[in-house]
C-alpha positions as CSV (number, residue, x, y, z in Angstrom):
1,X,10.5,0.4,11.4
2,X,11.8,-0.9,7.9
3,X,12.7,2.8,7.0
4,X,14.6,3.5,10.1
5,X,16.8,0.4,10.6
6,X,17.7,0.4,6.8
7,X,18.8,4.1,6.8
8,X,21.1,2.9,9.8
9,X,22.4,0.1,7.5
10,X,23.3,2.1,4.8
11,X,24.2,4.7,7.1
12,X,27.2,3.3,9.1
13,X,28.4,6.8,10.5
14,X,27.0,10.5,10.7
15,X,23.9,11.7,10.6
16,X,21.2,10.4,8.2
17,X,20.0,13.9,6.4
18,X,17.0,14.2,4.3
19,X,19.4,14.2,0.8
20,X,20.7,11.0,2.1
21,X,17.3,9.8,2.8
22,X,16.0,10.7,-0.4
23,X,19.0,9.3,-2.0
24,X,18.2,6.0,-0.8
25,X,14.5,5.6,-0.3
26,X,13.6,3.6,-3.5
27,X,16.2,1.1,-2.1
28,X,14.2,0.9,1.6
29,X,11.0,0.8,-0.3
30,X,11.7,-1.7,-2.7
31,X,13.0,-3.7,0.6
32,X,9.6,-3.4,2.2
33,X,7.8,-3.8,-0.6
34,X,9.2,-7.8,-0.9
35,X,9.3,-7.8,2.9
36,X,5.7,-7.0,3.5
37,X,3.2,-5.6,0.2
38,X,4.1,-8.7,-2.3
39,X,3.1,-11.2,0.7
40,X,-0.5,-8.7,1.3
41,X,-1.3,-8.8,-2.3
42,X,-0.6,-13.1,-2.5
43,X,-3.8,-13.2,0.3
44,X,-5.9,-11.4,-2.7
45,X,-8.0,-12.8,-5.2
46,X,-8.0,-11.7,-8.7
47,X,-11.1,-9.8,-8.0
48,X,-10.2,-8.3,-5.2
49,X,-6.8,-7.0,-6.2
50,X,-8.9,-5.6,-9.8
51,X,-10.5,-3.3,-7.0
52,X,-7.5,-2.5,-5.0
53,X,-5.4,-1.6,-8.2
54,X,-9.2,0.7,-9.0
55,X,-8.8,2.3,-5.2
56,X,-5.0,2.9,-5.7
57,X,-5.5,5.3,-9.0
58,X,-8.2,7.0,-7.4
59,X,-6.1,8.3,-4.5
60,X,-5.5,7.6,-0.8
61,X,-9.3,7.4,-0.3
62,X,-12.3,5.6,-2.5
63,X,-16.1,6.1,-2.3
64,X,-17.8,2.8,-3.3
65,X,-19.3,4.3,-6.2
66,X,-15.8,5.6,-7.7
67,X,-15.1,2.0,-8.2
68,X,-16.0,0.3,-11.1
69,X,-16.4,-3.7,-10.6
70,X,-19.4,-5.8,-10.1
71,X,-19.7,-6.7,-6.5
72,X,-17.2,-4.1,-5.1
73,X,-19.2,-4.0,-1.6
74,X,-18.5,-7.6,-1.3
75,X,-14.5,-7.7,-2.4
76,X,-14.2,-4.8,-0.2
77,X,-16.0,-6.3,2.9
78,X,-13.3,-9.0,2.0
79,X,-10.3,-6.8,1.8
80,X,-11.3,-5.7,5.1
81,X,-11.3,-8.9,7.0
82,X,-8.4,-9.5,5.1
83,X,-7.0,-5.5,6.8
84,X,-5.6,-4.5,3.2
85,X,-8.7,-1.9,3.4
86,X,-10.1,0.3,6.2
87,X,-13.3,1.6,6.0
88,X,-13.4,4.8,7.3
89,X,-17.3,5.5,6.9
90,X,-20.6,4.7,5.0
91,X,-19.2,3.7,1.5
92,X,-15.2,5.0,1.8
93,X,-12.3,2.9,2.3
94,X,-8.6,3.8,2.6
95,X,-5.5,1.3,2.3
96,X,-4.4,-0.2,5.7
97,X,-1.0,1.9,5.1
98,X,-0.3,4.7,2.8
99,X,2.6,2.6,1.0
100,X,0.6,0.1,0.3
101,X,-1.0,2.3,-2.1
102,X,1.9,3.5,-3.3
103,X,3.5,0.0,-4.0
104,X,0.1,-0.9,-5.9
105,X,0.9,2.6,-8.1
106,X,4.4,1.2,-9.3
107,X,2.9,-2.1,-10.2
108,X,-0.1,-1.0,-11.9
């Protein structure tokens, strides 16, 4: 939704193409990232955000075991009920969206 209404804005007339897309997707990005991400990570503890920062340089998935902090299972049962994880079976997790990761990657 973010993406879409702020190509329109910086796109007053013609058609948005994919070089004017790229051209301005760190702009949208950064605009969801203070619209949404910096308000998801605030809900975090310190603990918890040490093993979301671990899951993001891993890759769009984590097995538990990849994840290197005492007590992962229960910061990421928390993350969870917090929906800044998804687990997606017995012991792997995934980020609620794939941004998210990716705004954890810049800030890392």
């Amino acid at each position: 939704m973010f993406f879409a209404h702020d190509a329109f804005e910086y796109k007053q007339k013609g058609t948005v193409t994919l070089k004017f897309f790229s051209s301005i997707y760190e702009k949208i990005f950064s605009h969801l990232a203070a619209a949404r991400f910096i308000e998801d990570l605030t809900i975090a503890s310190e603990k918890e955000k040490e093993v979301l920062f671990k899951m993001a340089k891993l890759g769009e998935e984590a097995d538990i075991k990849e994840i290197k902090t005492p007590n992962v299972s229960v910061h990421l049962k928390r993350l969870v009920e917090k929906n800044l994880v998804v687990r997606i079976d017995r012991g792997r997790y995934k980020f609620y969206h794939p941004l998210f990761r990716e705004f954890l990657v810049k800030i890392i």
